[in-house]
Every structure is written in C-alpha cells, then in structure tokens.
Legacy VTK file of the C-alpha trace (Angstrom):
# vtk DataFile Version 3.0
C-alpha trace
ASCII
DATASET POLYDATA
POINTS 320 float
-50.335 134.746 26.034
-47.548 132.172 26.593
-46.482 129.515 24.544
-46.137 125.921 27.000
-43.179 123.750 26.085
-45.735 121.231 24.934
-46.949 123.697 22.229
-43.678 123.954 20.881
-43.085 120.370 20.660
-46.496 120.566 18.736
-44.763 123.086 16.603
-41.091 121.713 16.235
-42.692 118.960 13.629
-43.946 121.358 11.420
-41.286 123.659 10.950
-39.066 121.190 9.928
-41.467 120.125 7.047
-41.991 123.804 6.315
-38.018 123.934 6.513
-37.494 120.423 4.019
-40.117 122.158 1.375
-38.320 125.350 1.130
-34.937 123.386 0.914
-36.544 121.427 -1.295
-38.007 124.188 -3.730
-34.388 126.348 -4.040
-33.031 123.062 -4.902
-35.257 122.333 -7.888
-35.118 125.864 -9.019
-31.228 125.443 -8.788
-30.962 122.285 -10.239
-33.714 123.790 -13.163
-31.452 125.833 -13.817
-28.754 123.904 -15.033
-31.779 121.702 -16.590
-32.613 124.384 -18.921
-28.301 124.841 -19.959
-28.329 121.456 -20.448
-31.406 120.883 -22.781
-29.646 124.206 -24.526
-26.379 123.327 -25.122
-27.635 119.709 -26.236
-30.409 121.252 -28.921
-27.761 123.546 -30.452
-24.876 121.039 -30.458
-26.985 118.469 -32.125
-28.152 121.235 -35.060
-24.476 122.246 -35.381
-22.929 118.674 -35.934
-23.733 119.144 -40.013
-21.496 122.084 -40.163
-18.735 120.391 -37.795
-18.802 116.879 -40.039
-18.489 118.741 -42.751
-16.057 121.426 -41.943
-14.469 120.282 -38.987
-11.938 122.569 -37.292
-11.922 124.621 -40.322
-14.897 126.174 -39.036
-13.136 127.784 -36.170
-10.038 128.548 -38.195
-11.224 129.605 -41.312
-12.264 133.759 -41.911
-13.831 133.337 -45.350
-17.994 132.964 -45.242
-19.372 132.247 -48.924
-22.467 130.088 -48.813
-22.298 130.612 -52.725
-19.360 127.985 -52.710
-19.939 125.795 -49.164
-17.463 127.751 -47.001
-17.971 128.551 -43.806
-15.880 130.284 -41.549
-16.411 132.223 -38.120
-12.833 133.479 -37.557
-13.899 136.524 -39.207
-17.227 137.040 -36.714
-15.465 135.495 -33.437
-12.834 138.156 -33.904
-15.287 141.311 -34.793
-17.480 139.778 -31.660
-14.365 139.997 -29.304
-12.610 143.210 -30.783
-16.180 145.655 -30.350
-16.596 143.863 -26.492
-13.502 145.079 -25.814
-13.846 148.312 -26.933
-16.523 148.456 -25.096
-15.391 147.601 -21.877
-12.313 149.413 -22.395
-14.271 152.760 -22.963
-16.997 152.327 -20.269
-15.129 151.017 -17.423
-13.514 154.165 -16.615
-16.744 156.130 -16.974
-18.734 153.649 -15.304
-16.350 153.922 -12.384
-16.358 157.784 -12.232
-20.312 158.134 -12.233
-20.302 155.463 -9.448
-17.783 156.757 -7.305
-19.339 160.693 -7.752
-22.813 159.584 -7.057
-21.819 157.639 -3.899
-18.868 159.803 -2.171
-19.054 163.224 -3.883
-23.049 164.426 -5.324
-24.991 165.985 -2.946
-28.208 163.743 -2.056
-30.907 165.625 -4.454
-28.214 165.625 -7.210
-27.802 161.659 -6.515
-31.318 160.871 -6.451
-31.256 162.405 -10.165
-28.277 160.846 -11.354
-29.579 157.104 -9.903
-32.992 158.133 -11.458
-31.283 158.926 -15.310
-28.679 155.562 -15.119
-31.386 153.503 -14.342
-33.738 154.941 -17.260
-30.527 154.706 -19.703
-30.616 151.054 -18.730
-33.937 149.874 -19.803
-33.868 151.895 -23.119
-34.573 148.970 -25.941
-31.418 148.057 -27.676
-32.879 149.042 -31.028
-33.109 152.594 -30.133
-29.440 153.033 -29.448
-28.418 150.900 -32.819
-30.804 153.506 -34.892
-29.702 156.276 -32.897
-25.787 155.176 -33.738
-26.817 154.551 -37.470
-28.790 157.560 -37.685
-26.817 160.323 -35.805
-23.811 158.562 -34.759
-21.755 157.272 -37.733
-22.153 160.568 -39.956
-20.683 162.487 -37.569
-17.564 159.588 -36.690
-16.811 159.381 -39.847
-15.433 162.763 -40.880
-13.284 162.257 -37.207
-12.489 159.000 -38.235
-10.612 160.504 -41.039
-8.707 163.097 -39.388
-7.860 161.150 -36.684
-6.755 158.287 -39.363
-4.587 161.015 -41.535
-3.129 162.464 -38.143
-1.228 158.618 -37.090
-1.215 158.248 -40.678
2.820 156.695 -41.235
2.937 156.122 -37.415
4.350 152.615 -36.284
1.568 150.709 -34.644
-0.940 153.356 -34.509
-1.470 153.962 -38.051
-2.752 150.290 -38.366
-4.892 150.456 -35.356
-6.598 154.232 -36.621
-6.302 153.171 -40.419
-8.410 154.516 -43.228
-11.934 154.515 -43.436
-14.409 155.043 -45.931
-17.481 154.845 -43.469
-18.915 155.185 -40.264
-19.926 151.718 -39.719
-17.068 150.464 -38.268
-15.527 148.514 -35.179
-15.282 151.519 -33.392
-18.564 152.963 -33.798
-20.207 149.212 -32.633
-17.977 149.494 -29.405
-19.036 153.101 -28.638
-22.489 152.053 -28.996
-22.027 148.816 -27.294
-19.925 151.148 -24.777
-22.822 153.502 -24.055
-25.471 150.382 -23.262
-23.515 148.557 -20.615
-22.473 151.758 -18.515
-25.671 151.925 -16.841
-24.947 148.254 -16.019
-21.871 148.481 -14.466
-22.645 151.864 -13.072
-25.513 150.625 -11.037
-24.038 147.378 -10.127
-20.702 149.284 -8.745
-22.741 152.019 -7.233
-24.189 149.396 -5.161
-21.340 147.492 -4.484
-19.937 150.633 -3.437
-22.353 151.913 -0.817
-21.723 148.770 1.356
-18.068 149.940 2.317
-18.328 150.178 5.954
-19.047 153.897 7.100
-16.782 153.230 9.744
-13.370 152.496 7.263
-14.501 156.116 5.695
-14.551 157.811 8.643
-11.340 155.738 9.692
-9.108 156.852 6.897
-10.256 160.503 6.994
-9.296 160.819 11.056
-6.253 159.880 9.665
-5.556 162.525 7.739
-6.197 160.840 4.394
-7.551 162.980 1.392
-10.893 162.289 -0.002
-9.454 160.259 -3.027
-6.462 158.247 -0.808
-10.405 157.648 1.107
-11.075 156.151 -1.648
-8.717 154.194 -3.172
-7.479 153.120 0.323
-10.982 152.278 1.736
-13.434 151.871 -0.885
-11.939 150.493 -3.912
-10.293 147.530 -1.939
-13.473 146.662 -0.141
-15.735 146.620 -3.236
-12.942 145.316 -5.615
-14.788 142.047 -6.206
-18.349 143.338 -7.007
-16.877 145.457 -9.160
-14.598 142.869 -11.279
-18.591 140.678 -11.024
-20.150 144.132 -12.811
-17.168 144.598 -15.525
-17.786 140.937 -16.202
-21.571 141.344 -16.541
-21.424 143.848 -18.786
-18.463 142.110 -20.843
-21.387 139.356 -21.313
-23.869 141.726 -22.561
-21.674 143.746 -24.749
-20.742 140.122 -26.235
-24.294 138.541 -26.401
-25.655 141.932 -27.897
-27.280 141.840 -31.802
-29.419 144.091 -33.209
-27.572 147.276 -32.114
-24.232 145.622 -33.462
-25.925 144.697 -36.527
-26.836 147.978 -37.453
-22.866 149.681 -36.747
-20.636 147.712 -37.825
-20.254 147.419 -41.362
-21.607 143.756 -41.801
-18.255 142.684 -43.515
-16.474 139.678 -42.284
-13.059 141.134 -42.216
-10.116 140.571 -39.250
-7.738 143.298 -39.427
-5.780 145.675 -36.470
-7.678 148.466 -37.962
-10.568 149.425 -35.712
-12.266 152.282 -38.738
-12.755 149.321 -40.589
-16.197 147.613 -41.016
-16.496 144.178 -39.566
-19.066 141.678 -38.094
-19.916 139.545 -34.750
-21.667 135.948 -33.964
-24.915 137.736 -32.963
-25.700 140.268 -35.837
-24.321 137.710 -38.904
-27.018 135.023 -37.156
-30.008 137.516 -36.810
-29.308 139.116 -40.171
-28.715 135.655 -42.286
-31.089 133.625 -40.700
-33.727 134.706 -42.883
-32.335 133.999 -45.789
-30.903 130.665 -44.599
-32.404 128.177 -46.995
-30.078 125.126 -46.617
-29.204 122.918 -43.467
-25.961 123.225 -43.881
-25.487 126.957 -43.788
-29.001 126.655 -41.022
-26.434 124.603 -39.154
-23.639 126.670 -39.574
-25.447 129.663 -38.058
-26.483 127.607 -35.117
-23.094 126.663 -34.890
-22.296 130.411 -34.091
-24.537 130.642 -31.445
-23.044 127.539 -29.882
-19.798 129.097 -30.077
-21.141 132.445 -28.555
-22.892 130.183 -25.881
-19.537 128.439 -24.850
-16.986 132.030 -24.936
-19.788 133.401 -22.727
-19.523 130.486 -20.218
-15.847 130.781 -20.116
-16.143 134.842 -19.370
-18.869 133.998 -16.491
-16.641 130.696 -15.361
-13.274 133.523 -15.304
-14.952 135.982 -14.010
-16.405 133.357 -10.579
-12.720 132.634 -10.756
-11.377 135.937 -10.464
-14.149 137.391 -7.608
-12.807 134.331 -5.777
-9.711 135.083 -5.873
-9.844 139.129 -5.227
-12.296 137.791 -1.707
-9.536 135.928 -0.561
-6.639 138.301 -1.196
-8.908 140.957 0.242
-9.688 138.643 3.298
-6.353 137.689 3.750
-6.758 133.990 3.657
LINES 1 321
320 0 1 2 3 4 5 6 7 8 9 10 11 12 13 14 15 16 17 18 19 20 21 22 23 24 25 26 27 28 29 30 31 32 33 34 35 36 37 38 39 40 41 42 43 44 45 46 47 48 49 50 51 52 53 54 55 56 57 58 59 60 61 62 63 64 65 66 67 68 69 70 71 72 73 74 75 76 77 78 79 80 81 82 83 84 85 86 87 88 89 90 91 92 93 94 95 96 97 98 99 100 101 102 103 104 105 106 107 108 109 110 111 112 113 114 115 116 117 118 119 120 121 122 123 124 125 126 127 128 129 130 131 132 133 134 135 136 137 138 139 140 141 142 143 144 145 146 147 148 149 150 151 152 153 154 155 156 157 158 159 160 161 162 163 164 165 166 167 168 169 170 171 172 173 174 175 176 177 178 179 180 181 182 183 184 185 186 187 188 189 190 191 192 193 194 195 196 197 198 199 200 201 202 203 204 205 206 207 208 209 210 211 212 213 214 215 216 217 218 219 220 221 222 223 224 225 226 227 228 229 230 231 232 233 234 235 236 237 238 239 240 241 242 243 244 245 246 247 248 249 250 251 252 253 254 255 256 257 258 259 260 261 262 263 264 265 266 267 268 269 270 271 272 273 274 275 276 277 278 279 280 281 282 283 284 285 286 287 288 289 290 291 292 293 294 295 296 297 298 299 300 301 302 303 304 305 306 307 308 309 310 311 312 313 314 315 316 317 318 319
C-alpha cells in the first residue's frame, strides 16, 4: 500500500499539532519545575524572616545555639554539614572510581553482572539502616582506632589537630565514613555508565599503539568521560550534604567547629529533624526553617558549580 502525496498533505496538519502538544507538554513540565523551586524557596524564606529580623547576619556568623537564652547560631551546623560532605567525597571518590573502572575495563562479564547487581542493591538500602548500622557496629569499633591513631600524631604539627583526642565514636569522621559508604553506589553507577560510552574504537586505538591497559585508560577513557564523572562527584556531594537521619545518628549532636575531625559535631539536616519536635516557639520554629533555607541555597550553588564546571571540562575536551 502506497501513501499519495495528497494523503500526506492530509497528514502534514496533524503532525504539527501532535508536534506543538508535545512541545507544549516538556515546556510546562520544565517550567513546573522551576514553579515548584519557586513556591519553595518563597514558603521557607517567608517562615525564616523572624529569625533574620531578629538576628540578622549574626545568624550566619554566630556558632553558639541556646534557645534557653534567644541565640541562634548555624556557624556551628553549616561547618559540621560541609566538613562530613567532604569527608565523604574525599573517601568515596577514589573507590567509586576504582569499582567503576574494574567493572567496565577489567571484570570478566559474569563477575560484572554481579558487581552491577550488588552496587545497585547498596544503593536503594534505606538511609536508616546504614545510620543504625554505623551507631550500632560502627562507632565501637572507631573509637578504640580513633585513639591510637590520635596518640600516634599526638605532638605532630598540623596533624595532631586534625586526628585530636576523642572520647567517642560519634564523631565527624565516623558521619563521613557513613555518609562515604551511601553515595559510592551513586557515583559508582553514574561513572560506570558514563564510562561505557567511550568509543570502542579510541580503546582499540590506543592499544594498537602500544599503550598499556592503564595509559588505555587514562589516555582514552578518563578524558572522554571526564565530565559525567565531575556531574556524578557533584551528585553525590548533594546527597552526602542533604542527608539527615544517618548523620543524626553519628555525629555526636554537638554544635562544635574545630580542625579536629574525632570530635563530635552537627549538620543543618540532623539539628532540624532532631529539634523540630521539641520546637515550641516561632522564633526558634523559624530559626530551624532558616537552616533548611540555608541548606536549600549551598545546594543550589554546588548544582549551579557543578553545570559550570561540566561546561567547562565539554569544551576543553572538545577543543572549542
């Protein structure tokens, strides 16, 4: 059966309305969206302003929280927040990487197909389970090397501040392991991916060369999946910063700031889920919203970077 150039004039018309309504629909999810940020960062801004009138920029600067006497500070939590992402990323990075790159260029396939399987399940393991696991198990056992470690730099310049003395295992470093552990299947996956699209033809390229399987590999692969891996590292940055309950249990729950990573601190997201119960007055109701405002924007600024830096690693690695 043949279709007569008067059917497809019948036709034309209606693909372009079928065209204009899908247009149409990925536009208004788009724009939704940003709807949705919007109506967010207007609700929590407007329940913050008590807090901000009444503290000003105090609230950013200042590290003491007392309720008891009408101070509010989130120095103390922006800090711990920041110090345990970083530790996270810092510590999973590297592993993340070295999974990725073995599943993809080294594992035989029925050893891949396992080791896909097990990142994946590690991944969608409730956040809860890892935070009881870490409270549990965990910080026992990191606490008695917490304290060798701690009397072995003991006297030492700039390490015996960082690996200080510690009393407990709730501590900075025990919230970034944690924290460290739950965004490696993230980035794992997301490289491992990212990854696999390297042309097989710039593998097989670089090996007819003569190249070794790692000069493969950082010559080849890492360049060409540079920028989906900076996106991943910057994904799970966002989650290891946005993450609460797990936190909450680990780190100590003491608003302290201090170069010593045994020590027992906070972040935004565990002080607002554990106080927000027992927050009985607006202004200390505001100032906990006011956290989670201040969470909201740092994460913007990380995604906002992170666009910035994928752009920039495409065009170095396209030349332009």
């Amino acid at each position: 059966m043949t279709t007569t150039p008067a059917d497809l004039s019948d036709l034309r018309p209606r693909r372009q309305i079928i065209d204009r309504l899908f247009k149409g629909s990925t536009l208004a999810a788009g724009a939704l969206i940003l709807l949705i940020l919007a109506l967010i960062a207007y609700t929590i801004t407007g329940k913050s302003l008590p807090v901000f009138r009444a503290e000003g920029v105090d609230f950013f600067t200042e590290r003491r929280w007392a309720p008891t006497k009408e101070i509010y500070g989130a120095l103390s939590f922006i800090y711990g927040t920041a110090v345990t992402a970083l530790l996270a990323v810092v510590i999973s990075v590297p592993v993340s990487l070295g999974i990725a790159l073995f599943t993809t260029q080294v594992a035989p396939p029925k050893l891949k197909k396992w080791l896909v399987s097990l990142t994946d399940l590690v991944a969608v393991v409730p956040s809860v389970v890892f935070g009881l696991w870490g409270i549990i198990f965990l910080a026992p056992k990191l606490a008695r090397s917490y304290k060798h470690v701690s009397a072995w730099f003991d006297g030492w310049p700039v390490l015996g501040h960082v690996f200080g003395r510690t009393g407990a295992g709730r501590t900075f470093m025990t919230a970034g392991l944690i924290l460290a552990v739950m965004i490696t299947p993230i980035i794992t996956s997301i490289a491992r991916e990212v990854i696999e699209t390297t042309p097989q033809t710039d593998r097989d390229g670089a090996l007819a060369l003569g190249a070794t399987r790692w000069e493969m590999i950082t010559g080849a692969v890492l360049p060409h999946s540079m920028t989906g891996i900076v996106g991943a590292v910057m994904l799970g940055l966002g989650r290891a910063m946005g993450e609460t309950i797990a936190v909450a249990l680990v780190i100590g729950s003491s608003p302290t700031i201090t170069a010593n990573l045994f020590s027992s601190g906070d972040s935004l997201p565990s002080v607002i889920a554990f106080q927000w119960g027992e927050a009985t007055t607006d202004i200390k109701r505001s100032a906990l919203i006011a956290m989670g405002l201040t969470l909201f924007v740092i994460t913007i600024v990380v995604n906002l970077t992170a666009t910035a830096v994928v752009n920039r690693a495409t065009k170095r690695v396209q030349g332009t």
